[in-house]
C-alpha positions in Angstrom: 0.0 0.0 0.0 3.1 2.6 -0.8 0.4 4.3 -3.9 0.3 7.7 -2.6 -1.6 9.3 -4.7 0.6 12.8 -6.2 0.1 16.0 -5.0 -1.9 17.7 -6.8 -4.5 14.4 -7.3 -8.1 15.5 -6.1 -9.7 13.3 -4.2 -12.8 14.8 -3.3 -15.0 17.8 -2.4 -15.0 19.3 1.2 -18.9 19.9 0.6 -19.4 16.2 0.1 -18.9 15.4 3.9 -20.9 16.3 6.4 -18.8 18.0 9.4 -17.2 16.1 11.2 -17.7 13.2 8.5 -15.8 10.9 6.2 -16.5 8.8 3.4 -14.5 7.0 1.0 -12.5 8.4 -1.9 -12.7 7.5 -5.4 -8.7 6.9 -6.0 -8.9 3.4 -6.8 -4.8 2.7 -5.9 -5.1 3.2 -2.4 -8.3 2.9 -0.1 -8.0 6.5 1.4 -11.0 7.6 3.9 -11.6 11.7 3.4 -12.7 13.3 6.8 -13.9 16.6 7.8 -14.3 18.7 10.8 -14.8 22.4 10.4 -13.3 24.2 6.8 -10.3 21.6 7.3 -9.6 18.1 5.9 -8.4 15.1 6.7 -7.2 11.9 5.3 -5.9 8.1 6.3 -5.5 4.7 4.6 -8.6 3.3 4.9 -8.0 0.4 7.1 -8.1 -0.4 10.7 -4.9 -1.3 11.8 -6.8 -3.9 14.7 -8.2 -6.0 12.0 -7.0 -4.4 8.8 -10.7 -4.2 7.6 -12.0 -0.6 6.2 -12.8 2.1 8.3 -16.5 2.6 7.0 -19.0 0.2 6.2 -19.4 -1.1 2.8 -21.7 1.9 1.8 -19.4 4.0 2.5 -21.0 5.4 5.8 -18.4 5.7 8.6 -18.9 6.2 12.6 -17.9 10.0 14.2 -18.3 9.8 17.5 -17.9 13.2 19.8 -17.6 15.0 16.8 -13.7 13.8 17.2 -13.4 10.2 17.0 -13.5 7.8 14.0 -14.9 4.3 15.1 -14.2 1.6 13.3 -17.8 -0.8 12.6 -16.1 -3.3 13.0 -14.1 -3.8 16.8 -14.9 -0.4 18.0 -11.2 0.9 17.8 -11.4 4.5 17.9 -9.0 7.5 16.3 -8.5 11.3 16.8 -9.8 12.9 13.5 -7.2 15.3 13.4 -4.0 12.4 14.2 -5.3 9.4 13.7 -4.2 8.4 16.8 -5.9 5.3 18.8 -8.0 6.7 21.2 -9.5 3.4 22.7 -10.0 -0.1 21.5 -8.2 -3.1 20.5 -6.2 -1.1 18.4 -3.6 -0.3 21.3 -1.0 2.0 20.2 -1.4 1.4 16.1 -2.6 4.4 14.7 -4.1 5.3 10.9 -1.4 5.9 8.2 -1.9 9.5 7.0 -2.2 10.8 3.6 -1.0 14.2 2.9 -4.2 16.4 2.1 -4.9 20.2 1.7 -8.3 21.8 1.1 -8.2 24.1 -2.2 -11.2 26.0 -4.2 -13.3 23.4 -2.1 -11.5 20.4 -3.0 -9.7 18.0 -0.9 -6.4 17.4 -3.1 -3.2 15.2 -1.9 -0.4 17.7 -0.8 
């Protein structure tokens, strides 16, 4: 999973989330969850490092909780929007790989 996708790639619209929210991108080399809180975006490999099954379910829908927490449907391993970092569940210390992301003209492009 080393496809980055290059800066400059869009991979989605900020309005396209609800805020906080997340949803699946479209770049078909790498599964890379888009997430939202506020004007700013965020975005991780789409896979629960517990498990390594996707973040969201298979229609895409994927758990907030606190307005700050991912949650994976899966186990319940949770993750700080902003870091990715495990906040609770069988996840321990494994946190979400990042993917470099800036918010431009309303689009969420790779950095």
């Amino acid at each position: 999973m080393s496809d980055m996708p290059p800066p400059g790639t869009v991979l989605g619209r900020l309005d396209a989330l609800g805020d906080p929210g997340a949803f699946p991108s479209d770049y078909e080399a790498l599964p890379i969850l888009l997430v939202r809180k506020g004007d700013e975006a965020f975005a991780y490999v789409n896979v629960c490092p517990h498990q390594g099954r996707p973040l969201c379910l298979p229609s895409g829908r994927t758990l907030i909780s606190e307005e700050s927490f991912i949650v994976c449907p899966f186990h319940g391993a949770s993750f700080a929007i902003e870091s990715g970092a495990c906040t609770g569940g069988p996840a321990g210390r494994a946190g979400l790989k990042p993917v470099p992301v800036k918010v431009s003209g309303g689009e969420i492009i790779a950095a």
